[in-house]
C-alpha positions, 0 to 999 in steps of 0.5 A: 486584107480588108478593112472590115475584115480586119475590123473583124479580127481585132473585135473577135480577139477583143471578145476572146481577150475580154473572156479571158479566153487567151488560146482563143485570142491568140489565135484570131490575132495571129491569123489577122496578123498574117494578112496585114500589119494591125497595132491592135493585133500586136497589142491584143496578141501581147496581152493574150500572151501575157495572160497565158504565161507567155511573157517572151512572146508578150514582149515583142508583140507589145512593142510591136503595137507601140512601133506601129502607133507610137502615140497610142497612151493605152499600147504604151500603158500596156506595156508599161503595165505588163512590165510592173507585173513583171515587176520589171521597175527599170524596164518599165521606168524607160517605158514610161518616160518614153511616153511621157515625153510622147503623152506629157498630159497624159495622167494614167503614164504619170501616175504608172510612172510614180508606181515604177519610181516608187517599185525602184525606192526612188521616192522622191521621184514617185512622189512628184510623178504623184503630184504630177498627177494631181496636177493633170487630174485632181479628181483621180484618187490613186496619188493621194493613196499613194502619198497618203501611204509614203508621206515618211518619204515625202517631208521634203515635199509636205507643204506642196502635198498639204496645198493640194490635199486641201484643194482637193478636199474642198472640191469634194469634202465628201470623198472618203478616198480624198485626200491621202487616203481619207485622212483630212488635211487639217491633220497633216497641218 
């Protein structure tokens, strides 16, 4: 096969997808998989399944792109998220700390990870996944939600949580999400 053409195929099943179209999806990912081996493909054909109530199909299908490009953050994440949908917390937890060993900078699987550790009652482990976080990306608001949201967990963590809470409402004092879900640091102090 072609590499236009298979080009072809991962953006009409991407189209398919983004419409929501799940049999449409499937159908132009199985026929390009029958040519030639493609990580998109198998991701796309994965997610198509999930949307559609396929979940044993979607499995193999998502492994299958992780297989073919191990170091893909957003094959990985698919994954991982089609597994905390599932609410799979353990499966999803080796998921991502496959990846994070893979993709150590990488926010969006630290902060995924904290969602996974946080679904097990694991909340000291949810809660530094969610510092982790800030530490990549300041700027993203969801660990301060989440921390904001468990801070009854978080006591053995408060002093760190209040340094970056501060950090970060200096750096935008006008942000309404930051930190810990628009509450101000001067109230945790």
């Amino acid at each position: 096969m072609c590499i236009l053409s298979r080009a072809q195929d991962v953006q009409q099943a991407r189209d398919a997808f983004q419409a929501r179209d799940a049999a449409k999806a499937i159908e132009i990912a199985r026929r390009g998989l029958e040519h030639s081996e493609s990580a998109e493909l198998h991701n796309l054909l994965g997610k198509a399944y999930a949307i559609s109530g396929q979940p044993d199909k979607a499995l193999p299908e998502l492994n299958s792109a992780i297989r073919l490009q191990p170091d893909n953050e957003g094959f990985r994440f698919d994954l991982a998220q089609f597994l905390l949908n599932r609410q799979d917390f353990g499966a999803a937890i080796t998921v991502l700390e496959n990846a994070q060993k893979r993709l150590p900078h990488s926010a969006q699987i630290q902060l995924a990870l904290g969602v996974a550790y946080y679904g097990q009652v694991r909340y000291d482990d949810a809660v530094r996944a969610f510092l982790k976080t800030i530490d990549l990306e300041p700027d993203v608001p969801q660990p301060y939600v989440f921390l904001g949201k468990m801070l009854e967990h978080a006591r053995s963590h408060m002093q760190e949580i209040i340094t970056k809470c501060a950090v970060s409402e200096r750096s935008d004092p006008l942000n309404p999400m930051l930190p810990c879900c628009g509450l101000r640091c001067s109230w945790l102090s």
